[in-house]
C-alpha positions in Angstrom: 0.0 0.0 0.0 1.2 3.7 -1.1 1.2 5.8 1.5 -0.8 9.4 0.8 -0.6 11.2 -1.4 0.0 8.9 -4.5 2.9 9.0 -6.6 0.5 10.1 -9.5 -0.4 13.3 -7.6 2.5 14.9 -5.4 0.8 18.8 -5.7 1.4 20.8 -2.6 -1.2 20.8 0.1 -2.5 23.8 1.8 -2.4 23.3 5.0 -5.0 22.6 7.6 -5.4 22.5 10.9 -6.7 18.8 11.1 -3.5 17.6 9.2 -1.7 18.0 12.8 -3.5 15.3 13.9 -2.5 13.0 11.1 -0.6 10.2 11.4 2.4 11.8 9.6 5.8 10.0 8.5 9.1 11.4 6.8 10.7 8.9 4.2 14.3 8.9 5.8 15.8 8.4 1.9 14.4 10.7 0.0 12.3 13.2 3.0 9.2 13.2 1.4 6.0 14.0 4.1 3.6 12.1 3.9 0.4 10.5 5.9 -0.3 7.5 7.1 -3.1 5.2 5.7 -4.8 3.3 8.3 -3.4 -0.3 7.9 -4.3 -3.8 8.6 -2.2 -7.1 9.2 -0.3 -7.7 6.6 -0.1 -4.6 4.7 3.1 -2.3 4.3 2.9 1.8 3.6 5.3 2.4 0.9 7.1 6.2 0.2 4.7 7.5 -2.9 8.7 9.2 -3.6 11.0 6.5 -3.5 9.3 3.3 -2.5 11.1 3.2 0.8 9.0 0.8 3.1 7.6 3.4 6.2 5.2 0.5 8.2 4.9 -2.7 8.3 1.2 -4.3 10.0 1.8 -8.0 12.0 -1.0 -9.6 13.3 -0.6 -9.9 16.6 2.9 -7.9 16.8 3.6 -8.4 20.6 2.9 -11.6 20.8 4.8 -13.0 17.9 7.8 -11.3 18.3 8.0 -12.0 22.1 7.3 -16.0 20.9 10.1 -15.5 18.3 12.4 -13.7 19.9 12.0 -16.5 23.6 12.9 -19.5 20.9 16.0 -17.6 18.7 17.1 -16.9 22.5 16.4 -20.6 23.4 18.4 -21.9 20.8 21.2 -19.7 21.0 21.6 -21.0 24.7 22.0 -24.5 23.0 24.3 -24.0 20.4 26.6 -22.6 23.0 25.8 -25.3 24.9 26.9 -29.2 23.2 29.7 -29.3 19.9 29.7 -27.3 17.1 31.6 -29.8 15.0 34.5 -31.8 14.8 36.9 -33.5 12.6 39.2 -36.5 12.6 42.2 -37.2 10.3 45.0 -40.1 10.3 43.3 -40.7 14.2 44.0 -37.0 15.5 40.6 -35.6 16.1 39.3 -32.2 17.3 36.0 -31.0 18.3 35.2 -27.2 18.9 32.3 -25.1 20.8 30.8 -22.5 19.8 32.6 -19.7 21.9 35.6 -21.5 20.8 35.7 -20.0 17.1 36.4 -16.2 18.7 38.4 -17.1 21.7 40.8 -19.1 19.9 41.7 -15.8 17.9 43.3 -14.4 20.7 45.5 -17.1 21.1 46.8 -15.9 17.9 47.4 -12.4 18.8 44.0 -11.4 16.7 41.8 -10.1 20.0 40.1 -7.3 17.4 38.9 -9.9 15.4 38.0 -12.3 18.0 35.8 -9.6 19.9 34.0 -8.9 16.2 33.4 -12.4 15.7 32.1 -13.1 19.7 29.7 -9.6 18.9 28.1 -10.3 15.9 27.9 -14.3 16.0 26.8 -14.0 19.6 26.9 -11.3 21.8 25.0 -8.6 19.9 22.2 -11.0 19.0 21.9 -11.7 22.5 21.1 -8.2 23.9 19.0 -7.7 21.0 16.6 -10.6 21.9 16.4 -9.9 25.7 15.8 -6.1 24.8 12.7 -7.7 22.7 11.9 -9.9 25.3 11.7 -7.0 27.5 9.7 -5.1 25.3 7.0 -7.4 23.9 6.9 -8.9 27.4 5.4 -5.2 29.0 3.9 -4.5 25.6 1.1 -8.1 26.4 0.4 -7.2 29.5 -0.1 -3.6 28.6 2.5 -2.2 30.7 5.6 -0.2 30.2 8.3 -1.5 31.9 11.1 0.8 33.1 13.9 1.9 30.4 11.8 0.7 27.1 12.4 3.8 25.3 16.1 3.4 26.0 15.8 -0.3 24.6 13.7 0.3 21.3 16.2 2.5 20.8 19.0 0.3 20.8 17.2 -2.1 18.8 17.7 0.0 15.8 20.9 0.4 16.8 22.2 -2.9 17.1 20.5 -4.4 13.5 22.9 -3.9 10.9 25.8 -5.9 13.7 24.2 -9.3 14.2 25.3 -11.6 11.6 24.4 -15.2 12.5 23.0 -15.5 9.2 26.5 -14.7 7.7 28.2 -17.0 9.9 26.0 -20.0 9.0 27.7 -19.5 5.8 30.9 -19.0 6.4 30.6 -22.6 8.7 29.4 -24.0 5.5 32.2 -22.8 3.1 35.0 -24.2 6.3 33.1 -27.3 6.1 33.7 -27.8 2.2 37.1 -26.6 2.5 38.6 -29.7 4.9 36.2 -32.2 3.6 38.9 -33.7 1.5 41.2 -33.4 3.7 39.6 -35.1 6.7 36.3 -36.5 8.1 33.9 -33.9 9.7 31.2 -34.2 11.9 28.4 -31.9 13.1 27.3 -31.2 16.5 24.1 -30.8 18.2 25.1 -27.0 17.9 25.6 -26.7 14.8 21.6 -27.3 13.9 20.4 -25.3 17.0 22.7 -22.2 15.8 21.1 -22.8 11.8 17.7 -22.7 13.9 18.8 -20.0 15.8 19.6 -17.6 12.3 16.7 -18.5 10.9 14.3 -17.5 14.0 16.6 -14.3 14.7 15.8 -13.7 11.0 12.0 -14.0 11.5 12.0 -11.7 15.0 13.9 -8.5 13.3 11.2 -8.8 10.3 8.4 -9.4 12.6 8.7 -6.4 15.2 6.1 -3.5 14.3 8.0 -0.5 15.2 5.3 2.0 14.0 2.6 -0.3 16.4 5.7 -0.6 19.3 6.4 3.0 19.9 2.5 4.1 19.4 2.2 1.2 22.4 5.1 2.9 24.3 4.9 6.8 24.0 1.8 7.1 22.1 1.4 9.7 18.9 1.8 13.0 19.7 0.0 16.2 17.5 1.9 16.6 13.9 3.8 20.3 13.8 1.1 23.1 12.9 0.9 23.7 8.9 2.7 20.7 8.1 2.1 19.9 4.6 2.0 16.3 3.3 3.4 15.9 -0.6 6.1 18.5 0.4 9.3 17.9 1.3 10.1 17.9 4.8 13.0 20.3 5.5 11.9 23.1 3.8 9.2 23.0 5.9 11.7 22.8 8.9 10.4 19.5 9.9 12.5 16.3 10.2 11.4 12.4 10.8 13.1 10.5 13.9 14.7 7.6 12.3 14.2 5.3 15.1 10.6 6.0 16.2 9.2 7.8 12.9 7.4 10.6 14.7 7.6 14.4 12.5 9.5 17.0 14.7 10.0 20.2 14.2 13.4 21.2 13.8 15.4 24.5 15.0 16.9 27.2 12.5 19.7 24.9 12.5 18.4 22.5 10.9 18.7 20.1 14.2 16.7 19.0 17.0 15.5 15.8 19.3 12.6 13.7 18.9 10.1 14.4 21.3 8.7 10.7 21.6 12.1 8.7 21.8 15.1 11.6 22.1 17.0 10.5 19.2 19.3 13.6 17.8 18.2 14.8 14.4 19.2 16.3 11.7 17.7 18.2 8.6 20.7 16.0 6.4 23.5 14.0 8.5 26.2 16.6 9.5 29.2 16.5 7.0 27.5 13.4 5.5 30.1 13.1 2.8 32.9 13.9 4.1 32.2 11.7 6.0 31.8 8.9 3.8 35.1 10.0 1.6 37.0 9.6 4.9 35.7 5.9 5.7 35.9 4.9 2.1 39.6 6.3 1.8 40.3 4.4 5.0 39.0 1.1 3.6 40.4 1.8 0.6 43.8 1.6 2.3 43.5 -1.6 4.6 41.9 -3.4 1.4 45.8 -3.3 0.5 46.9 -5.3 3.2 43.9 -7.2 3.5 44.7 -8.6 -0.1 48.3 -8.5 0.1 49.2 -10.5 3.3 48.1 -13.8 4.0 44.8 -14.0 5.5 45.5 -17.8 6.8 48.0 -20.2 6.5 47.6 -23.9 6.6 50.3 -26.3 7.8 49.9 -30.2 6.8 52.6 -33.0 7.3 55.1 -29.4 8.5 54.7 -27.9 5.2 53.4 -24.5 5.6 51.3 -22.8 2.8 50.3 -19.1 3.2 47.2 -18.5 1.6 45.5 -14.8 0.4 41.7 -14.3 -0.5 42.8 -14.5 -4.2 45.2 -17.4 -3.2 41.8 -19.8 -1.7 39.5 -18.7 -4.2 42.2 -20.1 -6.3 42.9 -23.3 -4.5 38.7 -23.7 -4.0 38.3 -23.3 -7.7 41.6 -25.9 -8.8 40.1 -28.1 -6.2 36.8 -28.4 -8.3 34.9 -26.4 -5.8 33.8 -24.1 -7.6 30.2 -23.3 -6.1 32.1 -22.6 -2.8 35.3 -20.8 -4.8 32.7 -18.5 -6.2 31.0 -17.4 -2.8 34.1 -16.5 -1.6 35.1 -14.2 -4.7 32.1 -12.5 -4.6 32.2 -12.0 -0.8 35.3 -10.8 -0.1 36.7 -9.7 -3.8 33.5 -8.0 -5.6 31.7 -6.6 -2.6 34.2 -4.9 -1.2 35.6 -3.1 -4.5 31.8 -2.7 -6.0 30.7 -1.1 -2.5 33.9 1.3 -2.4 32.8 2.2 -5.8 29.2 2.5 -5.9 29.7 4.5 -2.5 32.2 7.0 -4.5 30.0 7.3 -7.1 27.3 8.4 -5.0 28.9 10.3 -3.1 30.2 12.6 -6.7 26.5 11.9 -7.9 25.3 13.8 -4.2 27.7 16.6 -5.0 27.7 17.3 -8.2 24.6 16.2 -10.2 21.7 15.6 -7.5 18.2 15.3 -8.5 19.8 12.9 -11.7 17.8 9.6 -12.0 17.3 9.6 -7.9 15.5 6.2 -7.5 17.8 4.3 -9.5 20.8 6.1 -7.3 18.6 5.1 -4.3 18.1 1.3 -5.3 22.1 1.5 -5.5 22.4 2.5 -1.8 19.9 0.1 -0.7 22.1 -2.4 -2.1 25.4 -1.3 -1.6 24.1 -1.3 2.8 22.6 -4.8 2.1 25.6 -6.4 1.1 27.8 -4.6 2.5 28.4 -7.1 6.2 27.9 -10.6 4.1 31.8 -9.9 3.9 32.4 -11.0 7.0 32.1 -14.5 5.5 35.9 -15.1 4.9 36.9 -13.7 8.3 34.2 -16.6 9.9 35.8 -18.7 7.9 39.3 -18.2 9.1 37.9 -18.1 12.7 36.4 -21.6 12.5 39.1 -23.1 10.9 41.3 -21.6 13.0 39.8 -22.9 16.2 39.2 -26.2 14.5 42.0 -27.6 12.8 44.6 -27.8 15.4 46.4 -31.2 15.0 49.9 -30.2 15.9 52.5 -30.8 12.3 49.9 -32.9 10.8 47.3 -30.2 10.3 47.1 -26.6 11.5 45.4 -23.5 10.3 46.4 -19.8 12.0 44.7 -16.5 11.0 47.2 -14.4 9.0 47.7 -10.8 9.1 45.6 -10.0 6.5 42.6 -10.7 9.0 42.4 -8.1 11.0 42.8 -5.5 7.7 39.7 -7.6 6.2 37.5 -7.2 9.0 38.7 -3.5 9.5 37.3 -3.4 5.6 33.6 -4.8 6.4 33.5 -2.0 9.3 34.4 0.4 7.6 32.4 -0.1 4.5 29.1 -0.5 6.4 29.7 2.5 8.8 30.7 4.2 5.3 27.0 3.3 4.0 25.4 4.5 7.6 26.8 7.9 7.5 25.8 8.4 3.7 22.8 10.3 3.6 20.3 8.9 0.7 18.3 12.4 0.9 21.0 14.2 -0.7 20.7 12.1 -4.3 17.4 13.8 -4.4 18.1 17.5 -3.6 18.2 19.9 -7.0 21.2 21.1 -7.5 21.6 25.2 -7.3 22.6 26.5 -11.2 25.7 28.6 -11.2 25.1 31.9 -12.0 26.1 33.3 -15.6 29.4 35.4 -16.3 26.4 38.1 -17.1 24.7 37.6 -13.4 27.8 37.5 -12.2 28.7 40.7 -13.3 25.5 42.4 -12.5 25.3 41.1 -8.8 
């Protein structure tokens, strides 16, 4: 469902005095005002502008998100529980945990990259759950319990960091690598951490976060003369990206929400610059990250450093090519096509805005999806890593080029978060003429 006014009719609107008690939402990529159409169970209210999704209707939102969100936590609890998986080769065997795939990183002198990999695998997905929990559990019995504006907050927050999905490939792609080599097994944990991605999937798209915050804080009156089909800054008015409520923001162009107390901003301070600096910086470590060895891999006391490019290589001369072409994609292609498409908006922003907007749009959208399924190499190395540990006869260590990788994926994504879609859309000022010039 389009929200109002629809994309055939954007006129301005006069305004009126009822319109402050509208339901009114600010697209956050391309700041269009609009209204809210009253929605049902199933239905989504879509930006008339852009297409950016504003609400999303659940049946039942509390209690299926607090059922979802107990089991994810359930079966996290188990796969840090029993065996992840174990292997066996010439009668050495090993057998890992889950925990055990970050803490043996510090072992090896990588304690940056074993604290991203405990975060997003496990931590972060934790806190996120209970924070639901704790949520949902006040929201069914029609309560608020204390600190649950502080907590859907977070929530927001913490999405884009929890990659169990990410990891349940990166297990996958380990798995295929030492298959040949030796004879693997999968643990109880293993299964009840698949179950777990799946179900922490399902809760983050099943939380209502238009219904939630109307259930926590209510919906106070729209600004006065507020004027849907209109951009929102102009009218010095600026959506809370957390909570969605319209504010009204100073001559600045800054503010907090009055629902939730989120900061905001007519356009993200120094947006692009910004971004330049972060891609510049990734741009850098990707040097090292391809450069140096990422893992090296000892069997019979022969020692074999291995790049990216090097185990693509290997994967791909080893017939595995399905699993060879995950990995170039991953952690060759994403990385280059995001620093790219992220430069090329960010000229696109500065020089020739209002250009083919949605299409630039769709390219952000994508370049933020994909942007953390890099981390699949560096859960790779970290399982492996903690795994094979067989003395001369088979041993895997995370290489320097590890720590430069995952430096990459953060910077990347924290590149995309500070990028601020709205600009695309902005009409650019013409220059004045050598004649104006003169004149003025």
């Amino acid at each position: 469902m389009t929200a109002e006014p629809s994309g055939q009719d954007m006129r301005p609107e006069s305004p009126k005095p009822r319109q402050t008690r509208r339901r009114l939402r600010v697209c956050h990529e391309c700041d269009w005002l609009v209204a809210l159409p009253p929605l049902r169970a199933k239905q989504t209210a879509d930006c008339p502008r852009c297409g950016h999704t504003l609400a999303t209707r659940h049946h039942h939102p509390a209690e299926r998100s607090l059922a979802l969100a107990i089991a994810a936590l359930v079966a996290l609890a188990l796969s840090v529980t029993f065996n992840f998986v174990s292997f066996e080769v010439s009668g050495v065997s090993n057998r890992i945990e889950l925990p055990q795939t970050a803490a043996t990183l510090i072992g090896f002198d990588q304690p940056l990259v074993a604290i991203s990999v405990a975060l997003t695998i496990m931590v972060l997905p934790a806190v996120y759950l209970v924070g639901v929990i704790w949520l949902h559990a006040g929201l069914v019995q029609r309560v608020t319990l204390p600190a649950s504006r502080y907590v859907a907050r977070a929530l927001s927050h913490l999405h884009p960091w929890m990659m169990a999905d990410v990891f349940i490939i990166g297990a996958l792609v380990s798995l295929i690598k030492i298959a040949g080599l030796a004879s693997v097994s999968l643990g109880i944990s293993f299964w009840a951490y698949c179950c777990f991605a799946v179900l922490l999937l399902v809760t983050t798209q099943s939380i209502d976060r238009d219904w939630m915050w109307f259930s926590l804080a209510g919906e106070p009156l729209a600004p006065e003369g507020s004027r849907t089909g209109n951009l929102a800054a102009p009218q010095g008015l600026g959506g809370c990206p957390t909570c969605g409520l319209v504010n009204r923001l100073d001559g600045h162009g800054h503010g907090r929400c009055r629902r939730c107390g989120e900061r905001l901003h007519a356009r993200l301070p120094h947006s692009l610059q910004r971004t330049w600096a972060l891609l510049f910086a990734s741009a850098v470590a990707y040097i090292p990250a391809n450069v140096l060895p990422i893992m090296t891999t000892t069997y019979l006391g022969n020692s074999d450093p291995q790049t990216i490019i090097g185990g693509v290589v290997e994967l791909w001369q080893a017939g595995s090519i399905p699993v060879a072409l995950v990995i170039f994609i991953a952690s060759v292609l994403v990385p280059v096509g995001k620093l790219i498409a992220l430069a090329w908006l960010c000229i696109a922003a500065r020089h020739n805005a209002g250009y083919h907007p949605v299409t630039r749009t769709r390219l952000y959208r994508l370049t933020e999806f994909i942007g953390r399924w890099s981390m699949v190499d560096i859960f790779v190395v970290a399982i492996l890593a903690a795994l094979i540990r067989a003395d001369a006869l088979m041993t895997i260590t995370p290489g320097p080029a590890a720590l430069a990788f995952a430096s990459v994926v953060v910077l990347t994504m924290l590149a995309a978060i500070t990028f601020d879609p709205r600009l695309l859309w902005e009409t650019p000022v013409p220059e004045p003429s050598d004649k104006e010039a003169r004149h003025a």
